[in-house]
GUKOLLO-324281 format. One record per residue: residue in three letters; x negated, y, z of N, C-alpha, C in turn. Coordinates in steps of 0.05 Angstrom, whole numbers, plus 5000, padded with zeros to 4 digits. Layout:
GUKOLLO-324281
ALAXYZXYZXYZ ...
This chain:
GUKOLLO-324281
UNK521236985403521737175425523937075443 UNK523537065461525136955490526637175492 UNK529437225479531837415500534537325516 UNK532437075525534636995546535037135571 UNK537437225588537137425617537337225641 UNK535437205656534037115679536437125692 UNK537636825701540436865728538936885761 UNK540337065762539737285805540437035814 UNK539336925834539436675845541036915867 UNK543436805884545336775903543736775923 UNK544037015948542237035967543136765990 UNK541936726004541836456019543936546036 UNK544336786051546636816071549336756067 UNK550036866032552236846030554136646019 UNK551636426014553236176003555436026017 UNK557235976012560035776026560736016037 UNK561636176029562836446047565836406051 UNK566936336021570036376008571136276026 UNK570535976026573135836040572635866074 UNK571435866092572436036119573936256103 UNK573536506093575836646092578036586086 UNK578436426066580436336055582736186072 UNK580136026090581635906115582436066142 UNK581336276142582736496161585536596152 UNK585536706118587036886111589836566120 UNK589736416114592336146118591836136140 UNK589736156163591636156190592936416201 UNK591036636191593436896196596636826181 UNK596036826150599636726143600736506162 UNK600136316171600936096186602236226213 UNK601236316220601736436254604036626239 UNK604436816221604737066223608236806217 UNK608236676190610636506184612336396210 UNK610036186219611036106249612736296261 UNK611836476266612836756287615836796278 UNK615636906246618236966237620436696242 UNK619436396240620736216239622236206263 UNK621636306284621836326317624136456317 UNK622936766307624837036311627536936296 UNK627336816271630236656264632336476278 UNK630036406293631036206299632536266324 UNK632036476341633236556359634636796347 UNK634936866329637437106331639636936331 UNK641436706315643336616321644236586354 UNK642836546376642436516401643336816415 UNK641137036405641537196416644437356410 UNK644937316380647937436370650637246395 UNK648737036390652236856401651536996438 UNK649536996445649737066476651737436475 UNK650737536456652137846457654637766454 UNK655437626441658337626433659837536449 UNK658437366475659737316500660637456528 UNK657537616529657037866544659938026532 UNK660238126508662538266503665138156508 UNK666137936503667237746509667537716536 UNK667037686552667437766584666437966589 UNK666238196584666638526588670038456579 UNK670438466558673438446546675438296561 UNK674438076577676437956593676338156622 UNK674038206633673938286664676238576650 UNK676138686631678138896630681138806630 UNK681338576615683438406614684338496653 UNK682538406654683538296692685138506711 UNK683138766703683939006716686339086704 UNK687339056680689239176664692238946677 UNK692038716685692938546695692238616728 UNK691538656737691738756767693439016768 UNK693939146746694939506747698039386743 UNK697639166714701139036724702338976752 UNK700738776758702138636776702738866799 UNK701139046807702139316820704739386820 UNK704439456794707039656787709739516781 UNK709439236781711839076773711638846802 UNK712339076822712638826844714238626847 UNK717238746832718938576836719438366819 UNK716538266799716138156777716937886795 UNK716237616782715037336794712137366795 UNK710637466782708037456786707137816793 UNK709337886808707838216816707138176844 UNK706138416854704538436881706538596897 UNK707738486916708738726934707338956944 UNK708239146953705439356965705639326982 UNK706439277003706139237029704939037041 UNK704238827017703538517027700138407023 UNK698938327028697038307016698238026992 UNK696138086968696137986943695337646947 UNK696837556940697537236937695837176912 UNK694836836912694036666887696136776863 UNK694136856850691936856832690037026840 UNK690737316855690237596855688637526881 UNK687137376892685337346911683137146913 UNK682637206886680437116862679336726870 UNK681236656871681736296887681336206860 UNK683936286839683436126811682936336786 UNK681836156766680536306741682936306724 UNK684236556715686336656694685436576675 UNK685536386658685036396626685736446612 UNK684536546589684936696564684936536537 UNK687336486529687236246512687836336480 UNK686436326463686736406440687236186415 UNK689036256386690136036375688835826371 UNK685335756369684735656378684335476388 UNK682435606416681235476438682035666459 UNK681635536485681435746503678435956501 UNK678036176515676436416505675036336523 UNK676136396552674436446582676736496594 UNK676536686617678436736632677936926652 UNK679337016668677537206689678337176721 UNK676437086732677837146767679237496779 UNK681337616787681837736810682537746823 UNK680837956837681637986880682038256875 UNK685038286887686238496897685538556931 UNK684538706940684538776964685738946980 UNK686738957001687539177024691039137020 UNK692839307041695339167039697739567033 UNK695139697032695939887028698139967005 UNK700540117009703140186987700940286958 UNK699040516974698640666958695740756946 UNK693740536951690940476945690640166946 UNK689240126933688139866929684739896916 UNK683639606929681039496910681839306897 UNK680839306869680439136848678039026836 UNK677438736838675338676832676138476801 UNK674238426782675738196766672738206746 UNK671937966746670737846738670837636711 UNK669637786682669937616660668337306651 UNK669437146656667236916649667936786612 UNK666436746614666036596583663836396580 UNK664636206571668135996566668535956589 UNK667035986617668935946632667235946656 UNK668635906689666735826704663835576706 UNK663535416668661235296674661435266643 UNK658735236638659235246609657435066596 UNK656734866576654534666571652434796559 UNK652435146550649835266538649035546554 UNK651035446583650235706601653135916593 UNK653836066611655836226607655536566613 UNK656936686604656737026606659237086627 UNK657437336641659237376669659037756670 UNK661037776671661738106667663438186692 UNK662738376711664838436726664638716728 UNK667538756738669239006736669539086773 UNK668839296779671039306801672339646809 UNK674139676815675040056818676740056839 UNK677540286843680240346865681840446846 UNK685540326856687940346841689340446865 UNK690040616853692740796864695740896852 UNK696940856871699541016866700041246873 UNK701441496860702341736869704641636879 UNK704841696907706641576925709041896933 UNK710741846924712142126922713642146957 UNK713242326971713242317000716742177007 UNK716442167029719342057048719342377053 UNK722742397042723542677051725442617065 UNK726142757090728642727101730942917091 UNK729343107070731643377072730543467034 UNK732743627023730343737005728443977003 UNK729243927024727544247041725344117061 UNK723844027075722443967101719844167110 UNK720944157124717744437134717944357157 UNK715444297168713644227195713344577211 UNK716044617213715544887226718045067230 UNK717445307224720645527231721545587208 UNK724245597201724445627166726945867168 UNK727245987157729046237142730746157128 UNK732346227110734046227098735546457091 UNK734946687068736046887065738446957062 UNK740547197063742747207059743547137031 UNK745646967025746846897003745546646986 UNK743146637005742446306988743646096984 UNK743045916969744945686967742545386966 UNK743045186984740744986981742044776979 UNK742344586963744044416950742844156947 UNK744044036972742643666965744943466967 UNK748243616955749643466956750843276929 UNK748843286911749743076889748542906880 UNK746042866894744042636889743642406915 UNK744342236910744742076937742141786934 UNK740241836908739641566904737441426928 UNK736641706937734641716955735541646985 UNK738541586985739241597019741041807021 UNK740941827041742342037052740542227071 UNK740342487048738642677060739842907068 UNK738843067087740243427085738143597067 UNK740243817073739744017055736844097067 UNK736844207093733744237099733444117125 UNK730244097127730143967157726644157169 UNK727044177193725244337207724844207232 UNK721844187245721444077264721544407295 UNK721944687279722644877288724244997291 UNK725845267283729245307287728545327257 UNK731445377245732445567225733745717228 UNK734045907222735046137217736746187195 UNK739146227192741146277173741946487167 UNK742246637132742646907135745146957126 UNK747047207126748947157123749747097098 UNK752146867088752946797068751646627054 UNK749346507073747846257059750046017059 UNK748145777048749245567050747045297048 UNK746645137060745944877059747444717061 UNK747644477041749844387040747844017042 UNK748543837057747243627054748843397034 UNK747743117030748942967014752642867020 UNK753342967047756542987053758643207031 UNK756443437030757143657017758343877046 UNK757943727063758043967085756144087093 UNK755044247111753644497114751344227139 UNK749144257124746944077136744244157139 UNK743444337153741344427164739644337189 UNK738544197190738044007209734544237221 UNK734444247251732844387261731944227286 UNK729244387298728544247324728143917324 UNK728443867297727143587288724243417300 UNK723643207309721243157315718543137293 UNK717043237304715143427280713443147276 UNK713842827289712542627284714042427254 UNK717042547249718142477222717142587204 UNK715742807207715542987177712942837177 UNK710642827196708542707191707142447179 UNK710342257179710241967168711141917142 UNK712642227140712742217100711442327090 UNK709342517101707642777079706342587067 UNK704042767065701642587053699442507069 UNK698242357070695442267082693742447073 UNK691142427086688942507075687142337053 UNK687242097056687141927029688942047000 UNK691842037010692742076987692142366977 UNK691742576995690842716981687742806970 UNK686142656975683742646962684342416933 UNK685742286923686542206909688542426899 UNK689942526900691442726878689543016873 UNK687342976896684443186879684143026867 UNK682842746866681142666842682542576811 UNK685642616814687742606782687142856780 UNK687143146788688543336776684643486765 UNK682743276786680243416776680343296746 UNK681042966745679842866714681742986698 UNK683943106701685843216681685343556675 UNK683343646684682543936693685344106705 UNK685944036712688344176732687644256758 UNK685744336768684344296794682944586800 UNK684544696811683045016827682944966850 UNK681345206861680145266889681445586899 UNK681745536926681945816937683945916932 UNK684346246922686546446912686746486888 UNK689046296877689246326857692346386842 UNK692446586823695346716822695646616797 UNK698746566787698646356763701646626763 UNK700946626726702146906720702546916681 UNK703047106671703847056647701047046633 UNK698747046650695747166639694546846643 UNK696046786660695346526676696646316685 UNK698446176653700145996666699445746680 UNK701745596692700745406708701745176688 UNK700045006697700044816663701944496677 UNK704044416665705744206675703244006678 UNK705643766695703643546704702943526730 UNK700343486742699043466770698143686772 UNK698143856788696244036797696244066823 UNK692944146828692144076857691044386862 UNK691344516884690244786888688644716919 UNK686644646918684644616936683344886966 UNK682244756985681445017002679045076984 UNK678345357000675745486979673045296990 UNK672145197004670245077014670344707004 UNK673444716990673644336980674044116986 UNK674044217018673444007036675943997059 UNK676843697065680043667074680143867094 UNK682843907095683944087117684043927153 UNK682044027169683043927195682844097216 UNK682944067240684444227254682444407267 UNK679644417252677544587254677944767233 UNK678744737217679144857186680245207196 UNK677745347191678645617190682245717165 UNK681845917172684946107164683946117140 UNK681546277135679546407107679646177092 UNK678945927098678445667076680345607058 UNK683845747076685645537063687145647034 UNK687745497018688445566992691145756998 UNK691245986973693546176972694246176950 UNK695846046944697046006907699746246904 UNK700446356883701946596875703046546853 UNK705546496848707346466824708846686816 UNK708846786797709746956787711346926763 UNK712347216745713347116721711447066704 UNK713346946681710546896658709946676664 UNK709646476687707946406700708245996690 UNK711245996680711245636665711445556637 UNK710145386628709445356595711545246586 UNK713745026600715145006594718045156581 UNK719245066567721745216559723945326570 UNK723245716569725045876579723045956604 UNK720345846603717946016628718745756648 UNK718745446643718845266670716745166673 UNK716345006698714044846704715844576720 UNK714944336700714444096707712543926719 UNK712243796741710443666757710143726783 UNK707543596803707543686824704843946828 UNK706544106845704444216852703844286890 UNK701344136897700544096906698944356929 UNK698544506943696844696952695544676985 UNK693444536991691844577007692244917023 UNK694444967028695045247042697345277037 UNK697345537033700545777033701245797000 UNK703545757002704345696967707645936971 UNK707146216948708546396940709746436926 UNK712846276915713646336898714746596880 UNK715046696858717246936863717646936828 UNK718847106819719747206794722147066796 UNK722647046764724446796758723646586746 UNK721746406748721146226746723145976752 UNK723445796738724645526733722245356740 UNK722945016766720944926769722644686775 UNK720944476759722344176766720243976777 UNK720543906801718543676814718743776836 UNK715943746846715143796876713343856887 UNK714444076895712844356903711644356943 UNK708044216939707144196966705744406973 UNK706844546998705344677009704244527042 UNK701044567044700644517065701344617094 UNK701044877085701245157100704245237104 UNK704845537092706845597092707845647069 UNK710845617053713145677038714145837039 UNK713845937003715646297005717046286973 UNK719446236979720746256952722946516949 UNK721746716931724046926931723947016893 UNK725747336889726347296873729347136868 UNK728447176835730246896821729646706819 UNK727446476832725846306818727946036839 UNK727845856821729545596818727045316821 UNK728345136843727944976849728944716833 UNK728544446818730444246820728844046825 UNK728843916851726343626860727243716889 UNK724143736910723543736927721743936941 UNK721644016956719644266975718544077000 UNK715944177003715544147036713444317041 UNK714044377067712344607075710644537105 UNK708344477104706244357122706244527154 UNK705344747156704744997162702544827186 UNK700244817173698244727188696844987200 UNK697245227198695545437214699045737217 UNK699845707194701445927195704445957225 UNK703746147240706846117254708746227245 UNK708646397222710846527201713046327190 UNK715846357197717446167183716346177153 UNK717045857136717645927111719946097107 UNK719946137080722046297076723546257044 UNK726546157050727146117019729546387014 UNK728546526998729746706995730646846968 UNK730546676953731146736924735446606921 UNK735646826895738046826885739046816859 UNK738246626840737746566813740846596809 UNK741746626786744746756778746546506768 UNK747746496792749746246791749245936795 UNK747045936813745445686833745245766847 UNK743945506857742145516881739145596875 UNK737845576898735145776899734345406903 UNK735245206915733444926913735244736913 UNK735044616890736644336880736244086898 UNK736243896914735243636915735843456892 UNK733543286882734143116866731742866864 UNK732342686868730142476889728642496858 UNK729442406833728342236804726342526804 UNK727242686804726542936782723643036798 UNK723642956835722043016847719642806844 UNK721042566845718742346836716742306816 UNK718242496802716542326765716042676755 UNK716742876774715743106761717243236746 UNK719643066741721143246709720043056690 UNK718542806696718842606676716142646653 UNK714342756679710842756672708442616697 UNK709642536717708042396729708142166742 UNK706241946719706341736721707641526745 UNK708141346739710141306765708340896765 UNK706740816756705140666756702440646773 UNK701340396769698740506784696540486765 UNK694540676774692240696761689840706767 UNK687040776748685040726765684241006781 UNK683741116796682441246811680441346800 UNK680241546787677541676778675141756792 UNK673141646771670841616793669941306795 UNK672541186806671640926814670540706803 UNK670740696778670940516763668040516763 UNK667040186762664740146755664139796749 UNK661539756724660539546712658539446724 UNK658639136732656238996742656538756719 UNK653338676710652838466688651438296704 UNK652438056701650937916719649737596701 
């Protein structure tokens, strides 16, 4: 008996099948290896290009941070006068390099622009390794506006662009600070008015009230309209920045530093500028964070600025408009009083117990009471990155 089992003969289609697949599945792995061998092979490339890109991002800041020196240290060997335009290096001629223990890194070109005291453009540009490089080079630039808070030309420590008062028994005292020149006690491009038993005393220590002044001096120390769209845009990035009528009180202190009190509409004051637009600031008691109820810094007001209580205040106190200091409340810096719509004299009329109602003191007006920066910086807003 035959129990051998009959072998299925292999249908004709599918013979030699294996190896084409076999030889697919090795050119898919082949390609797929290749690929990865690639992607290897360029991440070292792509890491070292990032690390350059950063690397001149890091210098072009280098540049700017070195343009904000040379500003503020004019009277360096390598500072910028303000008045001058900016000399080699700072007029991007030669490449600053950046030299590390090393090797050198890269370096960065800047151009300082414009000849202005109290704005500037800054451009500065990071290269790595340098303006040419044998594997191609990374180029980062920087450019912003730098400014200085330019603390005004006072002729007096009082100045008001207008008619000024002086209550009975006040005392206005600009006779012990001399660093600033020789200033008076107040100065008005209108009359003053003296009440009985006042006193203004200028840096002689005699009685210096200067009136009928030409109203084109007060106009070449205030402020610009540049500079004051720049001390909006510090006191906006610092949130110190109101609009309109606003009363600063023990509910509502006024916070040291910059502060800017803006018209209600935001927009500069000119000689279209309705009455309604212009800012009305109100000091009261309660009203400084500082110690004993003071306020340090400048404050600034696009309008009519109201002093009163007893408030303690060190810096410098701008009104556009008109000035009203009564009360007990104390002065030690500088005042000026704009009076761009008001024909109301200011009026200083306070009698703090055993001073004066307004100190002159050039430092204390400058730097705020020794909170506003006295450097230059960038301009908020301005700053901006181009990769090139």
């Amino acid at each position: 008996m035959n129990l051998s089992v009959p072998i299925l003969s292999r249908p004709a289609g599918q013979r030699g099948a294996v190896l084409p697949l076999a030889m697919l599945s090795l050119l898919v792995l082949s390609a797929v290896l290749i690929g990865l061998s690639m992607l290897t092979g360029q991440e070292p490339l792509v890491a070292s290009n990032h690390v350059m890109m950063v690397q001149a991002q890091a210098l072009a800041e280098a540049g700017l941070e070195r343009a904000l020196w040379a500003l503020s240290s004019p009277q360096a060997p390598e500072g910028v006068v303000w008045t001058a335009a900016a000399p080699a290096p700072y007029d991007g001629s030669q490449l600053i390099w950046v030299v590390t223990d090393v090797a050198p890194l890269g370096g960065f070109r800047l151009t300082i622009s414009g000849e202005s005291d109290g704005q500037r453009q800054v451009v500065a540009i990071g290269l790595v390794p340098g303006d040419d490089g044998p594997l191609g080079r990374a180029r980062q630039e920087i450019s912003a506006t730098v400014i200085r808070l330019r603390f005004p030309a006072l002729p007096a420590g009082l100045a008001v662009r207008g008619d000024l008062t002086i209550g009975n028994g006040v005392t206005i005292d600009a006779s012990a600070d001399g660093s600033c020149g020789d200033v008076a006690g107040t100065w008005s491009s209108g009359a003053t008015t003296l009440g009985s038993g006042s006193q203004v005393l200028g840096r002689s220590g005699e009685a210096d009230a200067r009136q009928l002044q030409p109203a084109g001096a007060f106009d070449e120390g205030a402020f610009t309209t540049a500079e004051l769209s720049a001390l909006k845009a510090v006191a906006r990035a610092r949130g110190t920045y109101y609009q309109g009528a606003v009363a600063f009180d023990a509910a509502r202190p006024v916070p040291d530093g910059l502060v800017f009190v803006d018209t209600v509409s935001g927009r500069p004051i000119t000689g279209a500028t309705p009455d309604a637009d212009l800012a009305a600031v109100s000091i009261g008691d309660g009203a400084g964070t500082g110690s004993g109820g003071s306020f340090r810094g400048w404050l600034v007001v696009n309008g009519s600025l109201s002093i009163a209580g007893g408030i303690a205040l060190e810096g410098l106190v701008y009104a556009a408009d008109r000035l009203s200091q009564t009360g007990t409340a104390r002065l030690v810096g500088a005042a000026v009083a704009g009076h761009v719509r008001s024909t109301l004299p200011s009026l200083i009329d306070a009698r703090p117990a055993g001073s004066a109602a307004l100190v002159w003191n050039c430092e204390v007006g400058r730097t705020g009471g020794r909170v506003i920066p006295q450097r230059w910086m960038v301009k908020p807003g301005s700053y901006r990155e181009a990769a090139q």
